[in-house]
C-alpha positions in Angstrom: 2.1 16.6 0.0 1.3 14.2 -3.1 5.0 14.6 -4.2 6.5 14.4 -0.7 4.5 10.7 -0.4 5.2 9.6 -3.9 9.2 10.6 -3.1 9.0 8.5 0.1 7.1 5.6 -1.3 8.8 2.3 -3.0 6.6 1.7 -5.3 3.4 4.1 -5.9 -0.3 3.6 -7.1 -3.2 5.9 -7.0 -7.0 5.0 -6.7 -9.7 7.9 -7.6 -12.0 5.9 -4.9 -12.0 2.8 -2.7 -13.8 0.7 -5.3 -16.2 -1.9 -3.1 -17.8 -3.5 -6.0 -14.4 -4.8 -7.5 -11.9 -4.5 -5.0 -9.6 -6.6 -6.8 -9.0 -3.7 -8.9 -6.6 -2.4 -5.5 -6.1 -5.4 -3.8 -3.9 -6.6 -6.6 -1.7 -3.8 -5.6 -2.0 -4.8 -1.9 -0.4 -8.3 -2.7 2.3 -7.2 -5.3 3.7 -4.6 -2.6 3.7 -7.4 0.5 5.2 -9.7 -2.2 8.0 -7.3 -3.5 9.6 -3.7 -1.7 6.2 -2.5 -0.6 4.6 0.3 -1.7 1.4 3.0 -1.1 -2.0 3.5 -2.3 -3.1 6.6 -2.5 -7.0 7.0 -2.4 -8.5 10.2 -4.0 -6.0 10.6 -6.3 -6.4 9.5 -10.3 -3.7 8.2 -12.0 -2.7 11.9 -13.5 -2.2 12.8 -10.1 -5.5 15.0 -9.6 -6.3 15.5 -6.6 -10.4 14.4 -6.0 -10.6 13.5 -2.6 -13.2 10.6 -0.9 -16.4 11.5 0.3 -15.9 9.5 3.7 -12.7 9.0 4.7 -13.7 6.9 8.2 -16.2 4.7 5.9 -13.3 4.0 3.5 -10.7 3.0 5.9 -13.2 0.6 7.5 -14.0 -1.1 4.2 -10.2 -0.9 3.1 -9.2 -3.0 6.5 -11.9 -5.4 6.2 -11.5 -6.2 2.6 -7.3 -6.6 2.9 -8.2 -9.0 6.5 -10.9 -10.8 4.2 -9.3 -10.9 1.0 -5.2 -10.9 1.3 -3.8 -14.4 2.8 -1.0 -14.2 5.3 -2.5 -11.3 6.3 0.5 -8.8 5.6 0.8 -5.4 7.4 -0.3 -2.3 6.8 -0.9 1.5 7.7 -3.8 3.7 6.6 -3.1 7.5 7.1 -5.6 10.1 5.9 -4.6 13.0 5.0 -5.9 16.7 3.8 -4.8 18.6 0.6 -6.4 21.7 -1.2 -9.4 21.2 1.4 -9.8 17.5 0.0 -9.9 14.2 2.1 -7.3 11.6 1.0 -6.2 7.6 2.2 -2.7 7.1 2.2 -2.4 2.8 2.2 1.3 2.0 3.1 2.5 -1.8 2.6 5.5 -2.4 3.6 7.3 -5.2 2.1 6.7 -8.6 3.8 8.0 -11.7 5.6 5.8 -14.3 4.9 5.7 -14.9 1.4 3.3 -15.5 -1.1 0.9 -13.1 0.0 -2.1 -14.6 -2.1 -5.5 -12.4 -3.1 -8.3 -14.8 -2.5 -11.7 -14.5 -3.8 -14.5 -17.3 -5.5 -12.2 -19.9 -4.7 -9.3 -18.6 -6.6 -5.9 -17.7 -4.8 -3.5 -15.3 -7.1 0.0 -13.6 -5.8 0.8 -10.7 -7.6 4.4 -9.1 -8.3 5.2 -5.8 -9.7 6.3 -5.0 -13.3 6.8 -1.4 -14.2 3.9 0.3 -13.1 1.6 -2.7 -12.9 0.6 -5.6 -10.5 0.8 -8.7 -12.5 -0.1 -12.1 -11.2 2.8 -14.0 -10.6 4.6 -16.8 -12.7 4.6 -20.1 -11.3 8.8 -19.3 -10.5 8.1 -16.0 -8.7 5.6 -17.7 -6.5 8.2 -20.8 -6.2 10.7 -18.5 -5.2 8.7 -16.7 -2.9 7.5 -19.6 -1.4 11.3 -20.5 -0.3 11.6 -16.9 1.1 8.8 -16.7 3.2 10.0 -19.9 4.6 13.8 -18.5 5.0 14.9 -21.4 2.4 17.1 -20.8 -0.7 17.1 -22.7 -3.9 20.6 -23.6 -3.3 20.6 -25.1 0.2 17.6 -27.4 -0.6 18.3 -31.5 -0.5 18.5 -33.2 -4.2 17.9 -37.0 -4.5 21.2 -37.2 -6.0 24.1 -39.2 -3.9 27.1 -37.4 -3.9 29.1 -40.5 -4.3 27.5 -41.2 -7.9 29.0 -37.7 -9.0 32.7 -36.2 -9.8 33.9 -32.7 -8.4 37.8 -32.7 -10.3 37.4 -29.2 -11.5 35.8 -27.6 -7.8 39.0 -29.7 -6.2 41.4 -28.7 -8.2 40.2 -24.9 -8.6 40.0 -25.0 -5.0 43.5 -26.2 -4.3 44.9 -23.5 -7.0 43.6 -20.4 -5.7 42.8 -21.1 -2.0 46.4 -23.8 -1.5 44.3 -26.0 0.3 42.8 -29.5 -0.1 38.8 -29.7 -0.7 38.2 -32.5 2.1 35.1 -35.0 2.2 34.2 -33.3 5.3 34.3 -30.1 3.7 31.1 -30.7 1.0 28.9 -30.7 4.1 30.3 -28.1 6.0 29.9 -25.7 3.0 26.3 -27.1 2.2 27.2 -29.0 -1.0 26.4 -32.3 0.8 24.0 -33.2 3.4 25.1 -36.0 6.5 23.2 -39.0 4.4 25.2 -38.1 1.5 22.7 -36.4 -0.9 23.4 -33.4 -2.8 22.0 -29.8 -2.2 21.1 -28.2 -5.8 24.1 -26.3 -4.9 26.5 -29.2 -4.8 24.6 -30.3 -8.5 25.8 -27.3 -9.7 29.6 -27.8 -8.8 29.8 -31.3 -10.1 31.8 -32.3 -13.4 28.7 -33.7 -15.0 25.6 -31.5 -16.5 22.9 -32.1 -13.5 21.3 -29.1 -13.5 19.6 -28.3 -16.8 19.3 -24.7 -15.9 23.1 -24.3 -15.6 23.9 -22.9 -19.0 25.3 -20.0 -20.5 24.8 -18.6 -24.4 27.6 -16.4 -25.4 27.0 -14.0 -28.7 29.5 -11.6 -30.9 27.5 -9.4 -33.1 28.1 -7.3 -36.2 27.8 -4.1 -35.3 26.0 -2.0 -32.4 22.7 -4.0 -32.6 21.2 -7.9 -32.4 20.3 -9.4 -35.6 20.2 -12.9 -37.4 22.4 -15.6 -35.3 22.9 -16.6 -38.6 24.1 -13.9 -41.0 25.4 -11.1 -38.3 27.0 -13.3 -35.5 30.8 -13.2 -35.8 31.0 -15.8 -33.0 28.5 -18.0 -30.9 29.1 -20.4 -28.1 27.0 -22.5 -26.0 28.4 -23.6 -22.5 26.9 -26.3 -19.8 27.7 -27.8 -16.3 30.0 -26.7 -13.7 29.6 -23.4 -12.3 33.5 -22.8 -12.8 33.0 -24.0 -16.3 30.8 -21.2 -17.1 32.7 -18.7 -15.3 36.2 -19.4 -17.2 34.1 -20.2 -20.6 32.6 -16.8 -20.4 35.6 -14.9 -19.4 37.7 -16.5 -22.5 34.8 -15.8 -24.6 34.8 -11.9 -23.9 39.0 -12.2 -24.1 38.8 -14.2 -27.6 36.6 -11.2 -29.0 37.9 -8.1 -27.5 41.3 -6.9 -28.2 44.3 -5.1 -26.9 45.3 -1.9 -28.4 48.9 0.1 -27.1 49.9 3.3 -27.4 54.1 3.8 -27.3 55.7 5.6 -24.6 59.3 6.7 -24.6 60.5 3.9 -22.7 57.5 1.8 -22.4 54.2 0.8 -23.6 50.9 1.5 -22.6 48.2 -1.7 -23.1 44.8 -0.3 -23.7 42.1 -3.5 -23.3 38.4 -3.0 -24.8 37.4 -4.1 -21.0 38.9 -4.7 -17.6 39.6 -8.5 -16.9 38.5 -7.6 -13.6 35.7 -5.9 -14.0 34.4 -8.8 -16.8 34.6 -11.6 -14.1 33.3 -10.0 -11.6 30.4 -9.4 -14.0 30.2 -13.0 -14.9 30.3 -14.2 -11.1 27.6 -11.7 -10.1 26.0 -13.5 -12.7 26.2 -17.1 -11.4 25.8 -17.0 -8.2 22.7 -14.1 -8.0 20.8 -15.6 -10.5 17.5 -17.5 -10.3 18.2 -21.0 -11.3 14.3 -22.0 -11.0 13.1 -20.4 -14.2 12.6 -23.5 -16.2 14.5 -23.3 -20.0 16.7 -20.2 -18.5 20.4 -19.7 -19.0 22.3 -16.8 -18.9 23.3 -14.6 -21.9 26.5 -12.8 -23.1 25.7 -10.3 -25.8 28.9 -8.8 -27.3 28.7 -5.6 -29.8 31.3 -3.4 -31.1 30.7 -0.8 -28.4 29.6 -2.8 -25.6 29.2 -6.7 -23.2 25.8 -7.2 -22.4 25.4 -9.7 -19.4 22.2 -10.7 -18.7 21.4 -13.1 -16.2 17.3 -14.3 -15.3 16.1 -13.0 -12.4 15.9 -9.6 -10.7 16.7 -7.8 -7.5 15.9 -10.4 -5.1 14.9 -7.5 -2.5 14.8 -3.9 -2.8 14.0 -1.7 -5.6 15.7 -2.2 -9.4 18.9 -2.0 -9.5 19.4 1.4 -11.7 17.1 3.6 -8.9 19.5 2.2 -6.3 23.0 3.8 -5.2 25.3 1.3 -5.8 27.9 2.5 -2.9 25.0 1.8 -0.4 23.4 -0.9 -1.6 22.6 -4.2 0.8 23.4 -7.3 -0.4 21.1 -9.9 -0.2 21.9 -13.2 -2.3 19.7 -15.0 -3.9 22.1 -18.2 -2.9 24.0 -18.1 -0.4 25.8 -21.3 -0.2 26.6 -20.7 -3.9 28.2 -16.9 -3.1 30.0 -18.4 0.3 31.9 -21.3 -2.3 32.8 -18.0 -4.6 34.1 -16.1 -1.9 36.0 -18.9 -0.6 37.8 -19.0 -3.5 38.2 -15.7 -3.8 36.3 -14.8 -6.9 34.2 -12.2 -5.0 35.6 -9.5 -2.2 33.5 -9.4 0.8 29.9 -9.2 0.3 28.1 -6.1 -1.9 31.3 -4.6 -3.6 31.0 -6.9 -6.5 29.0 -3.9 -8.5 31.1 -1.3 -7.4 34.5 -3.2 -8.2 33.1 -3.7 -11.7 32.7 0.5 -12.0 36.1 0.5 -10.2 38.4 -1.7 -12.2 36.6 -0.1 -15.5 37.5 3.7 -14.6 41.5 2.3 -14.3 41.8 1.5 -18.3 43.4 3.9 -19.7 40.9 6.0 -22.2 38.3 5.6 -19.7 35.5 8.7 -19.5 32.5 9.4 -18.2 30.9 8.2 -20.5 32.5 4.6 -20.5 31.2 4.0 -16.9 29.3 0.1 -16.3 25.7 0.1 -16.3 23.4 -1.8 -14.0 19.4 -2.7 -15.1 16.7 -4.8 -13.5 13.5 -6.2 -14.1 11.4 -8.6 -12.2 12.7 -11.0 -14.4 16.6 -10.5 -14.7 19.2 -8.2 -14.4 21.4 -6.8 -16.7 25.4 -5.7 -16.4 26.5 -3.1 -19.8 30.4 -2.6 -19.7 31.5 -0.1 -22.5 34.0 -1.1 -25.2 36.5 2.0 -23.9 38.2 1.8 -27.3 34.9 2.0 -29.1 33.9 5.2 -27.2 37.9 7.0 -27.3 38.2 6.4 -31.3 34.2 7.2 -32.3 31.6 8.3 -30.2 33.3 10.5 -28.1 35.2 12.7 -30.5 31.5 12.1 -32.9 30.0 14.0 -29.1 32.2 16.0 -28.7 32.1 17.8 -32.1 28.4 17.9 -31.9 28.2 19.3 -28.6 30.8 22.2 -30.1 28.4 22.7 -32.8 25.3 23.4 -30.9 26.7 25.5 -27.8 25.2 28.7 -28.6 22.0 29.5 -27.6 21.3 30.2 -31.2 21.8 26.8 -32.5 19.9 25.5 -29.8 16.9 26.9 -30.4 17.3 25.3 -33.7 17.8 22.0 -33.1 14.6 21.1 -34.1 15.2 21.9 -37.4 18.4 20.6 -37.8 17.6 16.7 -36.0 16.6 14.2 -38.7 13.9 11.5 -38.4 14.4 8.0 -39.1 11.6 5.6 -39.1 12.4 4.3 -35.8 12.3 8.0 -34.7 8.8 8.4 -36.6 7.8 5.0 -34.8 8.7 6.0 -31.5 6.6 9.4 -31.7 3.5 7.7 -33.0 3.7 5.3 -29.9 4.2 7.8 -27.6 1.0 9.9 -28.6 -0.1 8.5 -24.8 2.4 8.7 -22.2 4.8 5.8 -21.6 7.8 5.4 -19.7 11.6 5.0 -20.9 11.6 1.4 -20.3 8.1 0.9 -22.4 9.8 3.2 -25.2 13.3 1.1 -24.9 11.1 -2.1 -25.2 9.4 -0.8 -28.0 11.8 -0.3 -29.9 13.7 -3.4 -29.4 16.9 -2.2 -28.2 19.1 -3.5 -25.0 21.3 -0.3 -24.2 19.8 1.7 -21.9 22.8 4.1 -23.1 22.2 3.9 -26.9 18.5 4.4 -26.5 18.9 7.7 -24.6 21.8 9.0 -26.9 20.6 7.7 -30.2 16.4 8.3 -29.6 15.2 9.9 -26.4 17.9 12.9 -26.1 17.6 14.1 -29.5 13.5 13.7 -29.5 13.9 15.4 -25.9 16.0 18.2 -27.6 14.3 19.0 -30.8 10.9 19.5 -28.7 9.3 16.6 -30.4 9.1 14.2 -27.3 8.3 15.9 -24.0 8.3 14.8 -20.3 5.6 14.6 -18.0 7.6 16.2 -15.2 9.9 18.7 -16.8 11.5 19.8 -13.5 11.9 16.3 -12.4 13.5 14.5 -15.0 15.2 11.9 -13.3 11.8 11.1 -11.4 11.3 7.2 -11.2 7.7 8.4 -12.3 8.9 10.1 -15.3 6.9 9.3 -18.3 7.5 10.9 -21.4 4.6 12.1 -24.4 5.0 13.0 -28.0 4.2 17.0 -28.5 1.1 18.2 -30.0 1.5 18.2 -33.9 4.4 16.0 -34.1 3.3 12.2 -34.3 3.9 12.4 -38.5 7.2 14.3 -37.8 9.0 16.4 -41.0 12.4 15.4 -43.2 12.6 11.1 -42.3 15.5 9.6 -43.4 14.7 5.6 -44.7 18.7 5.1 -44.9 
C-alpha cells in the first residue's frame, strides 16, 4: 500500500508521528507542497519506509486539521485518509498543489513559505515568493506596467525582425495589442525586454567553449567566451552564431553527392535557445542565462525551473502541458514564428536532433530541472559517432559473457573521484546529491563515467534494486568498500 501511495504521490514525505510539540517540523512540508505540485505526508511511516503506525489515528487527524487551519495562511486544501497496513494505523496527508500563492507557515510572529528542493522543504528565496506572489494573483512578470514611456525607447531590431519573417509592418497600435505597451504609453517589462537599448539588467546571456569534456579555468581552458546584453532577439541570434562559430560541419562523399554531417541541428539549437528566453525567470536578481559548450556536448541553462508540475526529467515530454512562465513574451515568439504551437518546443528539439545523420540513441537531447533552473544537454553527434560509441561498443563486446561479468569488479579501476564518491555515499544519497557532489553538469557523463561502472562492479548499490528508475531511488556505497582497491591518480 506504501508503494502504491508513494507511486501516486507528487512529491512524498513520511512522519514516524504527528509531532505536536514542533509541528513545524511537518508543517514545512504542508506549505512547500501548496506552494509547488503538492504532495503527501505519510504519518507512521519513518523515513526508511518502516512501517510504525500512530497510536490514535482520530486524535491525530484532529490535531493535524487544527494545526494546518491555525498555522498555514491562505488556508490551502487538503485530504487526510487513514489507512491500515500489517495491522498498523497510518495518516495519509494529501496536498494538492494550490491556487493562491504564497501559502505562508506562521508561528511567534514570523511568516515563512517553503518550496521543495530534492527531498527537502526549504524556506523560500525572496524571488520564489515574488514569483509566487504574481501566480496566486494570476499576474506574470512580463505583463506587469514599467515606469518607462515607450516613446523614450527604440524597437529597430523587433520591427524589422518582425517585418522579415512575419511580411508584415509592426504598427503603433500593435505594442498594446500584444502587451508590450499599455494605453498611457508605459512599457510592460516585456516591452523593456524588446527594446534596442539594455533596460532590463537581467537580460543577459554568457556563452562558454571549453577545452575538453569538463568546466575549468575561464582563463586557461576556455577556447571562446562571449557576453551578450539587451534585446531578446539579440540574445537569441548571438547565441545561435555562438554555438555555429564553435561547432563544425563534417561530410561524408556520396557517389553523386555529399552528405553534411553538423555537430548539432540548427533547429534543434534555437529552439533550445528560445525555450530559454522566453520560460525563464527574469526576477532572479544578477541572473543570466548560460551556454556551456564542451567537445561532446551544449549545455543550456537558463534560471528558473518548471514553473508547474514536477521536474522536467520525471515528466514525459510528448504529454507534457505547457504552462509559460511569460506569456506575452512566448505570444511575440510565436508570432514570429520562432516557436510551433504551444508545448512541442522540447519535443522538436529531440525531433530535429534524431534527423542528423550519425544520430543514435545515445545522442538523444536531455532535459533537467531544479527549483532554480532548467537545463537543455544536446549531444555533439560527431563526438559520440568517432569516440564514445565505438569506445561502448567495444566494451560492451568485451564483457557479454556472463563470465566477465561477474568479474567486473575486478577489472573497473578507481580514480580519486571514484574513491570520493564511495566515501560520500557511506549514507544514502540520491543521483542528483552524487552529481552535485562531484561537480559535474552531464547527467549523461555522470551515469556513464561514475554511477554505471560503481553500479556494475558491486561497489555502489541502490536502495530499491527492483526499482531503479524510482524518483525515490537513492543509492549507498557497499559494505567494505568506502577505501576501494587499485586507484588510478592519472
Amino acid at each position: 500500500m506504501i508503494e502504491q501511495l508513494i507511486a501516486e504521490a507528487t512529491e512524498c514525505d513520511f512522519k514516524v508521528a504527528v509531532e505536536k510539540k514542533r509541528p513545524k517540523s511537518w508543517l514545512k512540508s504542508v506549505s512547500a507542497f501548496s506552494n509547488g505540485i503538492g504532495g503527501t505526508l505519510l504519518f507512521g511511516v519513518d523515513d526508511r519506509k518502516n512501517i510504525v503506525g500512530l497510536p490514535d489515528v482520530k486524535s491525530d487527524s484532529e490535531t493535524i486539521s487544527r494545526l494546518i487551519k491555525a498555522r498555514i495562511t491562505p488556508l490551502p486544501q487538503f485530504v487526510l485518509r487513514p489507512y491500515q497496513e500489517d495491522g498498523k494505523a497510518l495518516l495519509a496527508l494529501e496536498v494538492p498543489s494550490g491556487r493562491r500563492t504564497p501559502y505562508y507557515y506562521k508561528a511567534d510572529g514570523v511568516m515563512e513559505a517553503y518550496v521543495r528542493i530534492g527531498n527537502e522543504s526549504v524556506i523560500a528565496p525572496d524571488y520564489i515568493v515574488n514569483e509566487l506572489i504574481l501566480k496566486g494573483t494570476n499576474r506574470s512578470f512580463d505583463t506587469l506596467v514599467t515606469d518607462a514611456i515607450k516613446k523614450d525607447y527604440s524597437f529597430t531590431l523587433l520591427e524589422a525582425t518582425y517585418l522579415e519573417r512575419t511580411g508584415l509592418h509592426f504598427e503603433s497600435e500593435d505594442y498594446v495589442s500584444f502587451g508590450l505597451a499599455d494605453k498611457n504609453g508605459y512599457l510592460t517589462n516585456a516591452g523593456k525586454l524588446m527594446t534596442d537599448q539594455h533596460t532590463v539588467y537581467n537580460s543577459r546571456m554568457f556563452c562558454t567553449r571549453w577545452n575538453g569534456i569538463e568546466r575549468g579555468s575561464i582563463f586557461d581552458d576556455a577556447l571562446d567566451d562571449k557576453e551578450y546584453e539587451g534585446n531578446l532577439i539579440y540574445l537569441l541570434n548571438s547565441g545561435c552564431e555562438f554555438i555555429r562559430n564553435n561547432s563544425k560541419v563534417r561530410f561524408s562523399k556520396e557517389a553523386r553527392y555529399r552528405v553534411d554531417k553538423p555537430d548539432y541541428a540548427e533547429r534543434a539549437v534555437t529552439e533550445a535557445i528560445v525555450n530559454a528566453l522566453i520560460h525563464r525567470d527574469y526576477i532572479v536578481m544578477g541572473s543570466e542565462i548560460h551556454i556551456d559548450m564542451f567537445d561532446d556536448r551544449v549545455e543550456i541553462v537558463s534560471p528558473g525551473g518548471m514553473f508547474e508540475g514536477a521536474p522536467i526529467q520525471e515528466c514525459d515530454i510528448n504529454s507534457i502541458r505547457s504552462v509559460r512562465r511569460n506569456p506575452v513574451i512566448a505570444d511575440l515568439f510565436h508570432r514570429m514564428k520562432y516557436m510551433e504551437r504551444r508545448g512541442s518546443g522540447l519535443r522538436k528539439i529531440v525531433s530535429e536532433t534524431e534527423k542528423l545523420p550519425g544520430y543514435t540513441a545515445a545522442c538523444k537531447p536531455e532535459f533537467y530541472s531544479t527549483a532554480t533552473d532548467f537545463r537543455v544537454i544536446l549531444k555533439n553527434v560527431n563526438y559520440i559517432l568517432d569516440g564514445e560509441a565505438a569506445h561502448d561498443t567495444a566494451h560492451d563486446t568485451a564483457h557479454d559473457t556472463v563470465h566477465d561479468r561477474e568479474n567486473i569488479s575486478h577489472s573497473v579501476r578507481l580514480t580519486a573521484k571514484h574513491m570520493q564518491l564511495l566515501k560520500y555515499c557511506t549514507v544514502e544519497r540520491s543521483r542528483y546529491e552524487m552529481q552535485s557532489f562531484l561537480s559535474i553538469s552531464s547527467r549523461s557523463h555522470f551515469n556513464r563515467a561514475y554511477l554505471k561502472p560503481l553500479l556494475e562492479s558491486g561497489r555502489l548499490k541502490m536502495i530499491l534494486p527492483d526499482k531503479p528508475k524510482s524518483r525515490n531511488q537513492k543509492y549507498v556505497t557497499a559494505q567494505g568498500n568506502s577505501q576501494g582497491n587499485a586507484v588510478d591518480h592519472s
